[in-house]
N, C-alpha and C positions, 0 to 999 in steps of 0.2 A: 320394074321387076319386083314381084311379090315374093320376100324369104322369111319362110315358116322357122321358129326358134329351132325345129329340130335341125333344118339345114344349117343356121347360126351355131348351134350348139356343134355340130360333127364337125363342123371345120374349125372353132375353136377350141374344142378338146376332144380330140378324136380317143380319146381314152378312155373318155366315158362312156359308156352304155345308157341310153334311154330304154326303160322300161316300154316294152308293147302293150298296147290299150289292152283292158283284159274284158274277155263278156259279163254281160251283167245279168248271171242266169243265177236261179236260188239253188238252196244245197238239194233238195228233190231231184233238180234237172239234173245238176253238175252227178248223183248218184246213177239217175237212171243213165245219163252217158255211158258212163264208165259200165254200168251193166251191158249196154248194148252191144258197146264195143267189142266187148268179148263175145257173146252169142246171141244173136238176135231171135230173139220168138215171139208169138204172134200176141202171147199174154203179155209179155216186159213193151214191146212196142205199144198195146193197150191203156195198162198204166199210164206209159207216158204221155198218151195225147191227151188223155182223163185229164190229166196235171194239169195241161198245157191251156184245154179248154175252161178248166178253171179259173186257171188265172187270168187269161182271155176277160173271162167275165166277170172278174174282181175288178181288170183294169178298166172293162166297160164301164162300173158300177161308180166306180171313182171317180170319171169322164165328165159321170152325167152328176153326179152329184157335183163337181168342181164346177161345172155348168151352169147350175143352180144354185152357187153360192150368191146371197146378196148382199144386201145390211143387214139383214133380222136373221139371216142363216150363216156362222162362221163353219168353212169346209177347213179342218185343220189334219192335217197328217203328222203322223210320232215317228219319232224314230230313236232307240236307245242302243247306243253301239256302246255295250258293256267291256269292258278291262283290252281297251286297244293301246297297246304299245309304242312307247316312243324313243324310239325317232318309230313309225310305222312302215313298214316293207308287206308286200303280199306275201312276198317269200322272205323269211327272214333268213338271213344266211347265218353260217353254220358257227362264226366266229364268233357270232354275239346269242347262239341258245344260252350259253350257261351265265351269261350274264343278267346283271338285273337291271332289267327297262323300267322305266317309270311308265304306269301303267296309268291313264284315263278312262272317266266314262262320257260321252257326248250323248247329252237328251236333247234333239233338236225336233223343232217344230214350224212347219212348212203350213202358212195359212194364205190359203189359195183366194180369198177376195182380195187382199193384197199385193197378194205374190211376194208376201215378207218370210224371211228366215230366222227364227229365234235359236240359240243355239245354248244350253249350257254346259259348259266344257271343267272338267274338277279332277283333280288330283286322286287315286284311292287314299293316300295322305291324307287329305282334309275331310271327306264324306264317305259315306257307303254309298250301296247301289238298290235299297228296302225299300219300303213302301211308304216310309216319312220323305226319304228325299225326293220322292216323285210326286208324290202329293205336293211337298215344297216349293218345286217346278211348277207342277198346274198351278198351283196358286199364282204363283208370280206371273206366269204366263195368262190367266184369266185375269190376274189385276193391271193388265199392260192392255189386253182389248179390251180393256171396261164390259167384261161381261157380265150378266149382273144375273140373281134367280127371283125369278117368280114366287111369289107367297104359296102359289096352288103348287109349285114344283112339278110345272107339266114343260121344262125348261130340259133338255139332254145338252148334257157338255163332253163331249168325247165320248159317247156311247155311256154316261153314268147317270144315271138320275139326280137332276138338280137336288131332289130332298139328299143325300148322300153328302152332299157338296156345300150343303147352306151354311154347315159352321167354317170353314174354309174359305167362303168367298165374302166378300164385303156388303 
């Protein structure tokens, strides 16, 4: 017999509440919902499929590009979740608004020839969140996949022009 933690968890603490999975729609979508909801018209239902179809073909575009990652093409994806709170809740409850959370930034990076996950995780304590520390990141993250720039600087590193990047990189 197969028992999932959440059944292990409700029978050994039934007091706890597990959070429900939540969707995973952008603030656009989660906007136009809440439009719809209240009254539907045929311009707000428009927008939305606009949206939808975009994104549609951002995720196609990402597909084929992750498709075509090889050795000589790194497919890397970013992500910077700015001033996220800890301990982190979706909803944070009401007891702990006025208190003060120690607040994180996460710049993680997702390279799809590997299927490796870089992540760097920092206190607002120790660094900001400007364009030194993220440059600081690319670096470090370009000096871990040996990426290297071409003299001609006909080399793209995350959408910037290798010339951009030359004093930065090794």
């Amino acid at each position: 017999m197969i028992v999932g933690v959440n059944d292990v968890m409700k029978k050994s603490c039934p007091t706890i509440r597990i959070r429900a999975i939540r969707s995973n729609v952008c603030d656009v979508c989660t906007i136009y919902h809440t439009q719809i909801k209240g009254e539907v018209t045929s311009d707000k239902a428009e927008e939305q499929a606009i949206h939808v179809a975009d994104a549609v073909a951002m995720r196609q575009q990402y597909q084929n590009d992750t498709s075509a990652a090889s050795a000589t093409c790194t497919v890397t994806t970013i992500d910077f979740a700015q001033n996220v709170a800890l301990p982190h809740l979706a909803d944070t409850p009401s007891m702990w608004y006025f208190h003060s959370l120690i607040s994180v930034s996460i710049f993680g990076m997702y390279t799809a020839n590997t299927a490796s996950q870089q992540n760097f995780v920092y206190s607002e304590r120790t660094a900001g969140k400007g364009s030194n520390e993220v440059v600081s990141m690319l670096e470090q993250y370009a000096r871990g996949m040996k990426i290297n720039v071409d003299n001609d600087g006909q080399i793209l590193f995350l959408g910037i022009r290798a010339k951009q990047l030359e004093e930065f990189l090794p």
